[in-house]
C-alpha positions as CSV (number, residue, x, y, z in Angstrom):
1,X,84.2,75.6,107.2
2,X,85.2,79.3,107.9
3,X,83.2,82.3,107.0
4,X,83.2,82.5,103.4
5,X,82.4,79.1,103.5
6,X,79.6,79.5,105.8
7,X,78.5,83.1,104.0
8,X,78.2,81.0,100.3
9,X,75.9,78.5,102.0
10,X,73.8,81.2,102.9
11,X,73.8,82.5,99.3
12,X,73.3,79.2,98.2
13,X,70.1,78.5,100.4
14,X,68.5,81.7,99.8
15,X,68.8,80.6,96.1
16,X,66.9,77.9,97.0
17,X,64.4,79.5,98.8
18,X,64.0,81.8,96.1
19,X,63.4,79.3,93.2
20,X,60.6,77.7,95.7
21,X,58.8,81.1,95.9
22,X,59.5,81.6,92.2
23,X,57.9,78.0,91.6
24,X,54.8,79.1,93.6
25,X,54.9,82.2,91.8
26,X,54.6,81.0,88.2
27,X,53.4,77.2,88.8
28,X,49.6,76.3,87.2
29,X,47.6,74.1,89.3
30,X,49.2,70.9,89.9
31,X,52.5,71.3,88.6
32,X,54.6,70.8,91.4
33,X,58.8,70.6,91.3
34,X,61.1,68.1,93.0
35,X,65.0,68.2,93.5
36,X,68.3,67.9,91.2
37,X,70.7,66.5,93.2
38,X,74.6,66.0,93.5
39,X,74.0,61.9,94.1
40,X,72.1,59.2,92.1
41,X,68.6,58.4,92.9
42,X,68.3,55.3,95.2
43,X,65.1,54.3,93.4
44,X,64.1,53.0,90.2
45,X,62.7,55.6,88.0
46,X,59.2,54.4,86.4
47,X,59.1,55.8,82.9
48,X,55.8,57.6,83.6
49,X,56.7,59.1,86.4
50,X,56.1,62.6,86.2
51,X,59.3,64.2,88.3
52,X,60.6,62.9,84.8
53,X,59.3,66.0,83.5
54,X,58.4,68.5,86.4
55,X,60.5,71.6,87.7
56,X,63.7,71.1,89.2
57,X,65.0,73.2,92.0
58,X,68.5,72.7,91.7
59,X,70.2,71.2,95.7
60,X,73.5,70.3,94.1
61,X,75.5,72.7,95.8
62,X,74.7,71.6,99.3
63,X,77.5,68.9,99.8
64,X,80.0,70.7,102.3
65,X,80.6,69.6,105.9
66,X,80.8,72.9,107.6
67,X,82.2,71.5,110.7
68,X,83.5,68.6,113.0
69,X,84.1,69.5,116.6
70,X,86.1,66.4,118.2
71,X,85.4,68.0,122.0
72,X,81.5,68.8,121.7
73,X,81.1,65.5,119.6
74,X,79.0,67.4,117.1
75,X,79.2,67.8,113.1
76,X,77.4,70.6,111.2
77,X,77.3,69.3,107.4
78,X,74.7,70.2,104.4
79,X,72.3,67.8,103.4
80,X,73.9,66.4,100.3
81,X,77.3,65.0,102.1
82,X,77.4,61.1,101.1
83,X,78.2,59.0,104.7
84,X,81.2,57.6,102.3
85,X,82.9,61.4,102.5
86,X,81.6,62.4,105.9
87,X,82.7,58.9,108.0
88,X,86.1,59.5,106.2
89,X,86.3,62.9,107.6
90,X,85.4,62.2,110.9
91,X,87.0,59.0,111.3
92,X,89.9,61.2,110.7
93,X,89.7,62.8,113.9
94,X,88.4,59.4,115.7
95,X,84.7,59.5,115.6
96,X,81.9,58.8,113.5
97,X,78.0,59.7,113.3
98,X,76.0,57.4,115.4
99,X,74.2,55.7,112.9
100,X,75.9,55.1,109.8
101,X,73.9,53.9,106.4
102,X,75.1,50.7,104.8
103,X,74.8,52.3,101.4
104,X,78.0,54.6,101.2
105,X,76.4,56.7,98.6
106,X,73.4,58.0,101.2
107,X,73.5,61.7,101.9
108,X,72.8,63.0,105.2
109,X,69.4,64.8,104.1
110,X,67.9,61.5,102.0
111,X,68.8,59.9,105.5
112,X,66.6,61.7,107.7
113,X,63.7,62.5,105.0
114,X,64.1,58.9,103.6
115,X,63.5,57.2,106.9
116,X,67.6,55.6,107.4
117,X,67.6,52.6,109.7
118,X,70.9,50.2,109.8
119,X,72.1,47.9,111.0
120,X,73.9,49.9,114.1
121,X,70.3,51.0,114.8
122,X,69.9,48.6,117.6
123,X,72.3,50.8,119.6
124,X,71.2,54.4,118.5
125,X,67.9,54.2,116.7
126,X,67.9,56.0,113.7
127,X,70.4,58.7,112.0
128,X,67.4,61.5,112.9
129,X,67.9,60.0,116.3
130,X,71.5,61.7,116.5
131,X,70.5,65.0,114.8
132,X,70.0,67.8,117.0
133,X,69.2,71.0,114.2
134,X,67.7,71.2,110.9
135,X,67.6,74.1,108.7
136,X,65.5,73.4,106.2
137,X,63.6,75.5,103.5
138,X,59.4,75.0,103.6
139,X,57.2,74.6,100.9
140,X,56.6,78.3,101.1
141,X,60.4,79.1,100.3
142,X,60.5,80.4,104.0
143,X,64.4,78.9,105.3
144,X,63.5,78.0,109.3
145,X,66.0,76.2,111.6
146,X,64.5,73.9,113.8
147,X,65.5,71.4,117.3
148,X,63.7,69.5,120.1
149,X,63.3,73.3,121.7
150,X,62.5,75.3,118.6
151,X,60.0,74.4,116.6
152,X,59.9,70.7,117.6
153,X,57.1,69.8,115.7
154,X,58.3,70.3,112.7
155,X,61.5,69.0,113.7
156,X,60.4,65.3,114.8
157,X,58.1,65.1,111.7
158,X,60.8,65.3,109.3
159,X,61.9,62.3,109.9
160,X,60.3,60.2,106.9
161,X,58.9,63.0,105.4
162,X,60.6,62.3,102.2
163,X,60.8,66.1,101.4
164,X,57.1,66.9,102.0
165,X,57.6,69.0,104.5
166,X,60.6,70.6,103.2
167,X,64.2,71.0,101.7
168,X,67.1,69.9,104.0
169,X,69.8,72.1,104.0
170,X,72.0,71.7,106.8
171,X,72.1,68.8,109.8
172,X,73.7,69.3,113.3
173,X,74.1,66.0,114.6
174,X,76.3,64.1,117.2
175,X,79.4,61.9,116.6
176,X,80.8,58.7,118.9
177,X,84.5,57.7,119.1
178,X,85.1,55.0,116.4
């Protein structure tokens, strides 16, 4: 991904960020929002449920891989990328993400929040185990990049979180040869 590239999914996160701070802004007690995204749900929607009827902030624009570097071993991708598009990309350049979900429509982000363990976990652990950067956008509508140096807290808990703790936005991770 070249500049623009990288410059529109700044825009696009600071949209984000802003629709959380507008939600906080505006929302009555108890209403809370939860996330339109690019893929399907991988759960059954109850018909009760109420993210049938909360505030959406819209994520659907976060499906670019912003780069593959073949020497370092490292992608950079946004958090909606399905493992279907990014294995074909970097398989393309002979590598692939260490752990890679059996379910081709699995984004990146659902991976890590959602708790992603396959079958070629026995070698690497998780796919979290592979990431080394989030940027994510908090609750608060405040976008922070964290890493096992900066801001590790936050950065080994959101694994699982399934978005509690924030909004994925973009995943540095590391690649193996194929």
């Amino acid at each position: 991904m070249g500049t623009i590239e990288l410059a529109r999914h700044h825009e696009n996160v600071e949209a984000i960020a802003r629709a959380v701070r507008e939600h906080l802004r505006t929302a009555r007690p108890g209403e809370y929002f939860s996330l339109r995204k690019a893929t399907v749900p991988h759960t059954v929607p109850k018909p009760d449920d109420p993210k049938r009827k909360d505030r959406k902030i819209d994520v659907t624009s976060l499906t670019e891989i912003v780069s593959i570097d073949p020497v370092a071993r490292r992608c950079t991708a946004e958090s909606g990328v399905t493992f279907e598009r990014l294995v074909r990309e970097t398989l393309a350049v002979g590598l692939v993400p260490k752990t890679v979900s059996e379910l081709k429509t699995i984004t990146i982000g659902g991976a890590v929040a959602g708790s992603s363990v396959e079958s070629m976990s026995y070698r690497y652990g998780g796919f979290h185990d592979g990431c080394l950067e989030y940027e994510l956008v908090t609750g608060t509508g405040e976008i922070v990049t964290c890493s096992r140096t900066e801001s590790p807290e936050l950065f080994e808990m959101m694994h699982g979180s399934f978005g509690t703790l924030g909004i994925l936005t973009l995943l540095t991770f590391e690649l193996v040869p194929a």
